[in-house]
C-alpha positions as CSV (number, residue, x, y, z in Angstrom):
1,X,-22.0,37.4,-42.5
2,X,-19.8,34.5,-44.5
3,X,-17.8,37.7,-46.1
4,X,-17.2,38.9,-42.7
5,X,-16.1,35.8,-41.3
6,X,-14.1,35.5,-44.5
7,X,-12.4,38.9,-43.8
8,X,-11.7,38.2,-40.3
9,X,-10.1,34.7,-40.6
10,X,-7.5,36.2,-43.5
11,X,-7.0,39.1,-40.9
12,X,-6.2,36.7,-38.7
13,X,-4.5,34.1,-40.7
14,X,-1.9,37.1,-41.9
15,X,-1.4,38.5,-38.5
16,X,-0.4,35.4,-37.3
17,X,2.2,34.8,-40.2
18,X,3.0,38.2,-40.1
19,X,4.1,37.7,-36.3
20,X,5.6,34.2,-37.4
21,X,8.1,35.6,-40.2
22,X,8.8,38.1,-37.2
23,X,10.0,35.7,-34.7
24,X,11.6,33.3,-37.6
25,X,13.8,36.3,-38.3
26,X,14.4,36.9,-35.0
27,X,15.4,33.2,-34.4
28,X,18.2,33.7,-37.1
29,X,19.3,36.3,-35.2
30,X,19.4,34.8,-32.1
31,X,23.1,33.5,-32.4
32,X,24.6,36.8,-33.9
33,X,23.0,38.8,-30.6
34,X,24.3,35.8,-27.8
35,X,27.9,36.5,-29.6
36,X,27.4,40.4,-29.0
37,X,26.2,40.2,-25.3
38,X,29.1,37.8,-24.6
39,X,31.7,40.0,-25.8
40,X,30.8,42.5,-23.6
41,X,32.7,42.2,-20.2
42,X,30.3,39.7,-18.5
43,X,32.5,37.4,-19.3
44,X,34.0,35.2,-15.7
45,X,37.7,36.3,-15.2
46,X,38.8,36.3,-11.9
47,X,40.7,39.4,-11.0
48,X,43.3,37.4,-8.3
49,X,45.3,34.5,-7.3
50,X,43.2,31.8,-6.3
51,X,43.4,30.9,-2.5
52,X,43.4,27.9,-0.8
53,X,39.9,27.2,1.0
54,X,39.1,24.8,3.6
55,X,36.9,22.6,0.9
56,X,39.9,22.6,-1.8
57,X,42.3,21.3,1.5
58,X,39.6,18.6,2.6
59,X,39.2,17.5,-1.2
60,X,42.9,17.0,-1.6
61,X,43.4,15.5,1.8
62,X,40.6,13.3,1.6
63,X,41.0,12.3,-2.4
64,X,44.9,12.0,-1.7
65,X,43.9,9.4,1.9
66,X,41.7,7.2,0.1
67,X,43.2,6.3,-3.7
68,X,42.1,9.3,-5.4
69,X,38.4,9.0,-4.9
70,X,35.6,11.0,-4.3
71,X,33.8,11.4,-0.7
72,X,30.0,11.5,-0.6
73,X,27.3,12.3,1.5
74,X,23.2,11.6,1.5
75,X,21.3,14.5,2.0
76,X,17.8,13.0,2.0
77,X,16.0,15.3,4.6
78,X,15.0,18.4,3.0
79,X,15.4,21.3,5.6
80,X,19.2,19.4,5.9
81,X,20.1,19.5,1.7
82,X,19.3,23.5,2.2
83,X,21.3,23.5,5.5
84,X,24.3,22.0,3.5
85,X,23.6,24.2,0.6
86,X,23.8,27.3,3.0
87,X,27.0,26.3,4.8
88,X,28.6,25.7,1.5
89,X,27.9,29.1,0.0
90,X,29.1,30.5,3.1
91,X,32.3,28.5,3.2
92,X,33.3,29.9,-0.5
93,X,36.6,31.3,-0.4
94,X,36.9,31.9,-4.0
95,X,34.2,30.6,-7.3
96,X,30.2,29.9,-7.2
97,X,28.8,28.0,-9.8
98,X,24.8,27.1,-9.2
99,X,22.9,25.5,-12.2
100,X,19.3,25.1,-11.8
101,X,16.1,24.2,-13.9
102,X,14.0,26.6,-11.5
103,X,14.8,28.8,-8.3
104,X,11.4,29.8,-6.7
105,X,10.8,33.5,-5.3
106,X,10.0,32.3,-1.8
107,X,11.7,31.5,1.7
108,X,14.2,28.7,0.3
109,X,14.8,31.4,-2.7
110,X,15.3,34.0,-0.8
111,X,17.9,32.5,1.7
112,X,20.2,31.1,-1.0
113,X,20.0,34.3,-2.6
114,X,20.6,36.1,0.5
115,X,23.5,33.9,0.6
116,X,24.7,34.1,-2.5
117,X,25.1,37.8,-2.3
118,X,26.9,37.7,0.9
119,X,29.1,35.8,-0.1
120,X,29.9,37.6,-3.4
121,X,30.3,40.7,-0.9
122,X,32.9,38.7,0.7
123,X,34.9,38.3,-3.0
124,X,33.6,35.8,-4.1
125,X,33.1,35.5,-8.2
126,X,30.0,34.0,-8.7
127,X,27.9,32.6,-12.1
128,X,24.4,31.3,-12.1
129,X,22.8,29.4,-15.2
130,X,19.0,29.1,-15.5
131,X,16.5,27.4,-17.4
132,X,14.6,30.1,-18.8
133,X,11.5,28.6,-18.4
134,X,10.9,29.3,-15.2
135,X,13.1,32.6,-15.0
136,X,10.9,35.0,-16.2
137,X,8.3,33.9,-13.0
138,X,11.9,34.7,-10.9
139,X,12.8,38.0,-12.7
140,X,12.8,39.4,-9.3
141,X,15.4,37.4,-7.7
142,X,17.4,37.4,-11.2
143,X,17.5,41.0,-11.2
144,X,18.8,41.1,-7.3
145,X,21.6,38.6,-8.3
146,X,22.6,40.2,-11.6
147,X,23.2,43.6,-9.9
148,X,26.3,42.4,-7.9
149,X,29.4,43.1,-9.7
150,X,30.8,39.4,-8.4
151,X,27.8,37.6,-10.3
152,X,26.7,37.1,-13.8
153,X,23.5,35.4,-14.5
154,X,22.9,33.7,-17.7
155,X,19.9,31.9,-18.9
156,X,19.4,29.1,-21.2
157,X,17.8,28.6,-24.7
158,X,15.2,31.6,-24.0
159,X,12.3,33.0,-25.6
160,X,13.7,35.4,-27.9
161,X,10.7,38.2,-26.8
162,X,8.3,38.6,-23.7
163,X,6.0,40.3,-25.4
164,X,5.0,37.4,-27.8
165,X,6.0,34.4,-25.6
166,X,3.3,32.0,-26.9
167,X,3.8,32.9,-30.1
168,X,7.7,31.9,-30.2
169,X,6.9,29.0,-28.8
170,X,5.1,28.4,-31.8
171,X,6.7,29.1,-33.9
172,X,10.2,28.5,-32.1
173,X,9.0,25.1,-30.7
174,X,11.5,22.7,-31.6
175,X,14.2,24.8,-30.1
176,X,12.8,25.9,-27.0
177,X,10.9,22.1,-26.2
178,X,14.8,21.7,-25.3
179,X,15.2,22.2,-21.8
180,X,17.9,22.2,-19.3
181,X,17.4,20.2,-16.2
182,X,20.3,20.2,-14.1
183,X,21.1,20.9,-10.9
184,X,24.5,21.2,-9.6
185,X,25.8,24.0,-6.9
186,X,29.9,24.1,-7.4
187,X,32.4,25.7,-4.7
188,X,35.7,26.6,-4.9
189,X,35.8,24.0,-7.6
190,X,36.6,21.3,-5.2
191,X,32.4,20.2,-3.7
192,X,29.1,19.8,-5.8
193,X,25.7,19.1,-4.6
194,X,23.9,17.3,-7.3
195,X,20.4,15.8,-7.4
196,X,16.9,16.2,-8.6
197,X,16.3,19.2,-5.9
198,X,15.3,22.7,-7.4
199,X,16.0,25.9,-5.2
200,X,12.2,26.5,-3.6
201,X,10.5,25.8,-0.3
202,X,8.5,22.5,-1.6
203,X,12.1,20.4,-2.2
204,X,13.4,21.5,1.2
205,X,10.1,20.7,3.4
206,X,9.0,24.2,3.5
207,X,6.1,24.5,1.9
208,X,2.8,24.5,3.5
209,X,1.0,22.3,1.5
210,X,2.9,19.8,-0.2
211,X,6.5,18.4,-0.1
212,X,8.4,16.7,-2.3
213,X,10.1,13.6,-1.2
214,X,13.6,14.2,-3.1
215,X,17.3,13.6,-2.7
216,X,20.7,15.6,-3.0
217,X,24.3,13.8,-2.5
218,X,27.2,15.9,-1.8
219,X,30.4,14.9,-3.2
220,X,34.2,16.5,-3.3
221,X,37.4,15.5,-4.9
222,X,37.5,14.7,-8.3
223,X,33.7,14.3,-9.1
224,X,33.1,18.1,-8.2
225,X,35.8,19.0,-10.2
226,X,33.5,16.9,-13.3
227,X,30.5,18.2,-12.1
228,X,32.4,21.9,-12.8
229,X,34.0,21.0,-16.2
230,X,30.1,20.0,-17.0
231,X,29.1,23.4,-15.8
232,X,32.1,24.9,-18.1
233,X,30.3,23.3,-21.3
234,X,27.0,24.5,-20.4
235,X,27.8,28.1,-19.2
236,X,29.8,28.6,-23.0
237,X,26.9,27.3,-25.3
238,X,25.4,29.0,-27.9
239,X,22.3,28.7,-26.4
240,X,23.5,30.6,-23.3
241,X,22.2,34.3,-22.8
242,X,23.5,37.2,-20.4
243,X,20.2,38.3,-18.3
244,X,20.9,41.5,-20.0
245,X,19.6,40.5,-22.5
246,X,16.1,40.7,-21.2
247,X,16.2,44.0,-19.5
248,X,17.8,43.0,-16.6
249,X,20.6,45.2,-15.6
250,X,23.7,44.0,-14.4
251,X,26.5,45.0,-12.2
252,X,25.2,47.7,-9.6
253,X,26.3,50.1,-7.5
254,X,26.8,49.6,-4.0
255,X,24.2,51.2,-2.6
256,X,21.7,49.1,-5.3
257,X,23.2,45.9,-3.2
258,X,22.7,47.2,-0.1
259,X,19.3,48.2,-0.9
260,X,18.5,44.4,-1.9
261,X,20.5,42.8,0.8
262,X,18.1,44.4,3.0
263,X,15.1,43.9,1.0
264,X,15.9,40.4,1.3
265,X,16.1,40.3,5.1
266,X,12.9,41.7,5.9
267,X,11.3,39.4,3.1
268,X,12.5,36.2,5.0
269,X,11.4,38.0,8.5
270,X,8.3,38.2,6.8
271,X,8.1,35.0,5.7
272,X,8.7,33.6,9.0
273,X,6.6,36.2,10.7
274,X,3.5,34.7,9.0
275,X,4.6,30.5,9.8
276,X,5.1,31.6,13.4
277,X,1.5,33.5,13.5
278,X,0.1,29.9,11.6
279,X,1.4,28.1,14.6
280,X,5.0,27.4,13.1
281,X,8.0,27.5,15.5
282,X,9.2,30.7,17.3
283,X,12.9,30.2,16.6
284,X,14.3,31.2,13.3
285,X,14.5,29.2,10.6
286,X,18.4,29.9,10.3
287,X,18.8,28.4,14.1
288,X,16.5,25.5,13.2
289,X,18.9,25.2,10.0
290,X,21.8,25.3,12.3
291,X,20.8,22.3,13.9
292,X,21.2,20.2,10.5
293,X,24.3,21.4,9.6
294,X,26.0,23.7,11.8
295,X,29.1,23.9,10.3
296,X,31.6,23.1,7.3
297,X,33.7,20.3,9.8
298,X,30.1,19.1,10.5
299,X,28.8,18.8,6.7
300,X,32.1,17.0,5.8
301,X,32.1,14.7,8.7
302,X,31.8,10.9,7.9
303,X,31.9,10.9,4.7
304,X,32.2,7.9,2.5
305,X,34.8,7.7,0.1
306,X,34.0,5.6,-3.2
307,X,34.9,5.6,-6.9
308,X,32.5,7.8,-8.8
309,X,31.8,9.0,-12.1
310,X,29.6,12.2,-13.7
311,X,27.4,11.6,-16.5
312,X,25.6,14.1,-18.3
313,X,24.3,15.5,-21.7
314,X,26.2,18.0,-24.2
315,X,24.3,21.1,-24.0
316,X,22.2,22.1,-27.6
317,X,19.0,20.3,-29.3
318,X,20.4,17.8,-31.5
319,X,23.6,17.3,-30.1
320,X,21.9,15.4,-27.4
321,X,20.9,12.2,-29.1
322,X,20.1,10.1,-26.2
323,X,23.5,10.4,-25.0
324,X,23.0,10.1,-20.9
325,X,20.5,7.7,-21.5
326,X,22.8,5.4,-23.2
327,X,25.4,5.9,-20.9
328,X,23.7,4.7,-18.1
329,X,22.1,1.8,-20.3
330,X,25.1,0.8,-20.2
331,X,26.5,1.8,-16.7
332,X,23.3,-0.7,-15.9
333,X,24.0,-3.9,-18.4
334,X,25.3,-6.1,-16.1
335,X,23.1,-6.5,-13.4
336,X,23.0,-9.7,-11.6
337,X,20.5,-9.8,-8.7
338,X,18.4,-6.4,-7.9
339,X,17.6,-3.2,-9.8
340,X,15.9,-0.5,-7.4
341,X,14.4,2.5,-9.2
342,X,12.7,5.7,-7.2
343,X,11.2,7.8,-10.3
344,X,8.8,10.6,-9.8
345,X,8.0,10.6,-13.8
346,X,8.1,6.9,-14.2
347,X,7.5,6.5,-18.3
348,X,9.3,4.0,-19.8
349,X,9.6,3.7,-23.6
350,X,10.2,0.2,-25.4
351,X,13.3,-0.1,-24.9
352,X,13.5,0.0,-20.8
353,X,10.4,-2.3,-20.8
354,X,12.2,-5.1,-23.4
355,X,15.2,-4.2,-20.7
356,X,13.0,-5.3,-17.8
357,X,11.8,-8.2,-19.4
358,X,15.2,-9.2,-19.9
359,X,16.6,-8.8,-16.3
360,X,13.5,-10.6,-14.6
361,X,13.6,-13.4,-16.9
362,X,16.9,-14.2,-15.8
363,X,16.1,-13.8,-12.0
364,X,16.8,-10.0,-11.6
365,X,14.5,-8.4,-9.0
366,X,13.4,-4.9,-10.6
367,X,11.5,-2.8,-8.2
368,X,10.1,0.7,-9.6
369,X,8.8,3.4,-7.0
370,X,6.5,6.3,-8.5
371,X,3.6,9.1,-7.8
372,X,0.3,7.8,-7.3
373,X,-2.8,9.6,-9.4
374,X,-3.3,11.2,-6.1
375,X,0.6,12.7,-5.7
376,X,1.7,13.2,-8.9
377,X,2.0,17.1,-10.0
378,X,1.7,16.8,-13.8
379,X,-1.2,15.1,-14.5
380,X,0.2,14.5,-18.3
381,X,3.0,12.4,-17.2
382,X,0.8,10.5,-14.7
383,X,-1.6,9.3,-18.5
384,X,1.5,8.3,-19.7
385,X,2.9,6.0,-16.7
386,X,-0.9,5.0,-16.0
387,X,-0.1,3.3,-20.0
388,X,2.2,1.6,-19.0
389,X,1.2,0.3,-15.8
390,X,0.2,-3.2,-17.0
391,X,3.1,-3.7,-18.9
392,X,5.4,-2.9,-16.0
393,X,4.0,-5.6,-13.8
394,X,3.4,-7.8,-16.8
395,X,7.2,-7.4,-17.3
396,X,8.0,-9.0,-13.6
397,X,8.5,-5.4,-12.2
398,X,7.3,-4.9,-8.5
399,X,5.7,-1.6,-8.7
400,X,4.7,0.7,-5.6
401,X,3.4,4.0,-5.6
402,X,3.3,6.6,-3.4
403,X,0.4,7.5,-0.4
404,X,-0.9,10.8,-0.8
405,X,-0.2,10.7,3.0
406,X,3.3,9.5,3.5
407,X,4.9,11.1,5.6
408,X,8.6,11.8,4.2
409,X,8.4,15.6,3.2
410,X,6.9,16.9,6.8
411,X,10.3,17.3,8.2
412,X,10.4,21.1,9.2
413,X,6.9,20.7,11.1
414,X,7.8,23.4,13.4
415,X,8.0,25.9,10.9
416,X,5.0,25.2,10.3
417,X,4.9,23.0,7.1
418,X,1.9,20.0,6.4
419,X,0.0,18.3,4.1
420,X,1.0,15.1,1.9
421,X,3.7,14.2,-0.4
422,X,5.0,14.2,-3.7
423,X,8.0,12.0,-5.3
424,X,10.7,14.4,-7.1
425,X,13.7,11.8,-6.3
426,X,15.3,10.2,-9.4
427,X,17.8,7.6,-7.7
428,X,18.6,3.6,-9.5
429,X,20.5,0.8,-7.0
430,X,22.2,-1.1,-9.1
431,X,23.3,-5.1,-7.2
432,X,23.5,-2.9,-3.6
433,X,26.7,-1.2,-5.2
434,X,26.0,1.2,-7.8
435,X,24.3,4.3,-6.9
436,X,22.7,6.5,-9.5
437,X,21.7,9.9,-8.1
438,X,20.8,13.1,-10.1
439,X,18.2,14.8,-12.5
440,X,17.4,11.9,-14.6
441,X,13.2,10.6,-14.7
442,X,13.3,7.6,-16.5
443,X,10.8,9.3,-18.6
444,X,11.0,10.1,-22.9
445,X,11.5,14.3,-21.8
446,X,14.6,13.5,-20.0
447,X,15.7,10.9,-22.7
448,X,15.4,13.3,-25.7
449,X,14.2,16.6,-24.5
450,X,15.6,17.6,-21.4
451,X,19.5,18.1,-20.7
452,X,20.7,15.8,-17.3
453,X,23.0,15.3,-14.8
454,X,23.5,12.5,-12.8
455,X,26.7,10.9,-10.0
456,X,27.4,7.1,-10.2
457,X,28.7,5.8,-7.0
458,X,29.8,2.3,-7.0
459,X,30.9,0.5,-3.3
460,X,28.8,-1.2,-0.7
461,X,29.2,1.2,1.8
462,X,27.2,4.1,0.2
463,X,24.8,1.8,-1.7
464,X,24.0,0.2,1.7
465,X,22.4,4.0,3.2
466,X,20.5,4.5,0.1
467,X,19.0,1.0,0.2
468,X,18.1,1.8,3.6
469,X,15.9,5.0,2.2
470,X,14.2,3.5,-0.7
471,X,13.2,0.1,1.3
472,X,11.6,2.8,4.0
473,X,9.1,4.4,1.0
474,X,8.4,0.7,-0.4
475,X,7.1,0.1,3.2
476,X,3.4,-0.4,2.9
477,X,2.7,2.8,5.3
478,X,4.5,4.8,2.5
479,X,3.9,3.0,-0.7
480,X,0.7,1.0,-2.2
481,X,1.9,-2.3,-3.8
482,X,0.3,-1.7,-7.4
483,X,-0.2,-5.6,-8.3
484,X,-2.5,-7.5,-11.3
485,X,-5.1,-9.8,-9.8
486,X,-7.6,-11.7,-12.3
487,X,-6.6,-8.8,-14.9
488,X,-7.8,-6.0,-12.4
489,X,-5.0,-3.4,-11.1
490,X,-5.2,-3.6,-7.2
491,X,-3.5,-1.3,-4.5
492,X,-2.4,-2.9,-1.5
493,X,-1.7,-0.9,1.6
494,X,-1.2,-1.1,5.1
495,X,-4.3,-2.2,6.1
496,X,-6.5,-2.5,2.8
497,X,-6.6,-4.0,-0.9
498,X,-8.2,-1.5,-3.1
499,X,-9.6,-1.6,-6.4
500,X,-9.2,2.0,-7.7
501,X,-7.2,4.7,-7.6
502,X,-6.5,5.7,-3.9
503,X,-7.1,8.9,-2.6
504,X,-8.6,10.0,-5.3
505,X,-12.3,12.1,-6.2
506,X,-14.3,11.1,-9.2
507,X,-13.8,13.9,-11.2
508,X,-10.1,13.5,-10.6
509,X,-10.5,9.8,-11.8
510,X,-13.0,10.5,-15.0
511,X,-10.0,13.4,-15.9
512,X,-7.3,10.8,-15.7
513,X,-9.6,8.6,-17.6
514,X,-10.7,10.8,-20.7
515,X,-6.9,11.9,-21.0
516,X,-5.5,8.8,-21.8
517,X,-6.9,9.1,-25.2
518,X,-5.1,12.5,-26.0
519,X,-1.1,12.1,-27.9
520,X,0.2,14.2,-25.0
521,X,3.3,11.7,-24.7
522,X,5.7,13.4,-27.2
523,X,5.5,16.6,-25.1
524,X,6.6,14.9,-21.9
């Protein structure tokens, strides 16, 4: 028996070296075969004279009106930050550029896509950059977008095989631990919708279950046109792949984009087909949409027109270095009277709590808004903050998190959406004048691990709307005030003090409790 279980663990031991060398060598080769695909004619080379679209005419108006800045708009409700993304992609005249960390295979998918492809039929030259972490689980939409001759599809710092996923992660791990988190949509070079909002029906208030409570801005004039020359950097990285690469073909023929155009449709009829037989609304969801954001004149109406600056991490693993997070370290080193925080990772590391320290001791009022045990999606990152929970009030922070209950994410009711609510936003107030909005969680993963994005907005005027948001989740019908009394945590909501995790089972409790002992903290 020992010489058998002796045999099998060397069989073992050499298969999984074996497979290790394997993906090693593949890893070397990784570089030589992006610099092959790349030279083939995926490459984005408009074919004719740019025109002049109603966007690039509003940008310069606008910019050239109000001393060369940028104008900006909220879009906090989630069926209206699809709306504008929709009206957008249909106002394109001329380029497309969408980066996202994930674009789910559902309703919200499936309309930008549809989208998308109507308005490459219309001429326009569109790329698309993925995180290829979750674009293998979307291989279906990827392959519907690639086959259009006016997109190319790239994806970021994949897996060099499908077959042996796990194992390259293994064995490829401090490569592909480097993600890309952006999320920018580009037209026409001249508007950008930036935020922490992937493409998916639980950021737009779709989803049936649970929403997340999240928040886009839109801006045009000189920040798009940063947001794009951000997207430039990423789009020629090394780590960048054409979705050929994985067996996805590319550049169809008509009658291939037909087929999926129509494919599409009756997908979303179907989709809405089954809300409307759950009780959701009889009208389409396009009408409903409508009613957000009817039209480009609409979207761009009101806008505020402030001084604004893009911030964002160079593309690669160690190129990073921490770079967005000092930036805005240092955006943030002068504040006098309040810093406002809205973070649905909330991890700070030593640093950011020594930081805290500092601005409370000299009067600052830092107020930090994150998931509760019973909201929070990755129960990892919830160990971590629940770690640093103490510290954070101990450090003069006033801390609230979020009811499983809240209502901010049931906005598209009549399609038939429910349940609670989940934090996704990632938005600072800086004094009630700078505005920090974009895919940055105060959290070690977005620190070292992750690449960002994020849109400072200085000026009263804009600060003033988003105070007006993130007062409404501190209210205590949103929030629990998370507070140290006799060295016990308490939650205090609208009605009750409790003494344990709200909303919560004990098995969910005992879980959260036996993790904290695990070194899961590196990974996040």
């Amino acid at each position: 028996m020992l010489r058998l279980m002796t045999r099998w663990a060397i069989r073992s031991l050499a298969g999984i070296l074996t497979v290790g060398v394997l993906v090693t060598f593949m890893e070397r080769r990784f570089r030589q075969a992006r610099r092959q695909l790349i030279s083939r004619n995926d490459e984005f080379r408009p074919e004719r004279p740019m025109r002049l679209s109603p966007l690039t005419k509003a940008a310069h108006h606008g910019s050239g009106t109000n001393g060369g800045h940028s104008g900006h708009r909220l879009l906090a409700d989630g069926p209206t930050a699809l709306a504008a993304r929709l009206v957008l992609v249909r106002s394109a005249v001329n380029t497309l550029d969408l980066q996202y960390y994930a674009w789910h295979d559902d309703l919200a998918g499936r309309l930008m896509a549809r989208a998308v492809l109507q308005a490459a039929e219309r001429g326009v030259r569109v790329r698309i950059l993925l995180d290829d972490l979750h674009a293998h689980s979307t291989k279906r939409l990827v392959r519907a977008l690639a086959a259009h001759s006016q997109i190319t599809v790239r994806v970021y710092n994949p897996s060099v095989t499908r077959r042996a996923y796990f194992l390259n992660w293994l064995f490829s791990f401090h490569r592909l631990n480097r993600r890309m988190h952006n999320k920018a949509l580009v037209v026409d070079g001249s508007a950008a919708v930036i935020g922490g909002r992937n493409i998916g029906d639980v950021y737009f208030g779709l989803a049936a279950n649970m929403n997340f409570r999240d928040l886009d801005v839109l801006t045009i004039g000189p920040a798009a046109q940063a947001v794009e020359a951000s997207f430039e950097r990423f789009w020629a990285s090394e780590l960048v792949m054409p979705s050929a690469a994985f067996g996805v073909e590319e550049h169809g023929k008509v009658a291939e984009v037909a087929r999926i155009l129509a494919q599409l449709d009756c997908s979303i009829e179907d989709c809405l087909r089954r809300r409307r037989l759950a009780g959701g609304s009889r009208h389409g969801t396009d009408g409903m949409l409508a009613e957000r954001v009817p039209d480009l004149d609409s979207l761009l109406s009101n806008l505020i027109w402030a001084p604004a600056t893009v911030l964002d991490d160079a593309p690669g693993g160690d190129a990073k270095a921490g770079r967005l997070q000092q930036s805005l370290r240092n955006a943030l080193r002068n504040v006098r009277a309040s810093l406002d925080i809205e973070s649905g990772y909330l991890i700070p590391d030593d640093e950011d709590l020594t930081w805290f320290r500092l601005l409370t001791a000299r009067g600052v009022s830092v107020r930090a808004v994150t998931n509760s045990l019973g909201t929070n999606d990755v129960l990892p990152a919830q160990i971590a903050y629940a770690r640093r929970r103490r510290s954070l009030i101990t450090a003069g922070v006033e801390l609230y998190e979020l009811q499983p209950d809240a209502r901010v994410r049931r906005a598209l009711s009549l399609l038939g959406s429910s349940g609670g609510a989940g934090l996704h936003a990632k938005l600072m107030l800086a004094d009630g004048r700078l505005a920090v909005i974009g895919s940055y969680n105060l959290d070690p993963r977005s620190a070292e691990y992750n690449t960002e994005l994020v849109l400072l907005i200085e000026g009263e005027a804009f600060a003033q709307e988003l105070a007006t948001i993130m007062r409404q989740v501190r209210s205590p019908s949103q929030s629990y005030r998370v507070e140290l009394r006799r060295g016990r945590l308490v939650w205090i909501g609208d009605a009750a003090v409790l003494t344990r995790e709200p909303d919560t089972t004990l098995p969910a409790r005992l879980l959260a409790v036996g993790m904290r002992i695990l070194p899961v903290e590196w990974l996040l």
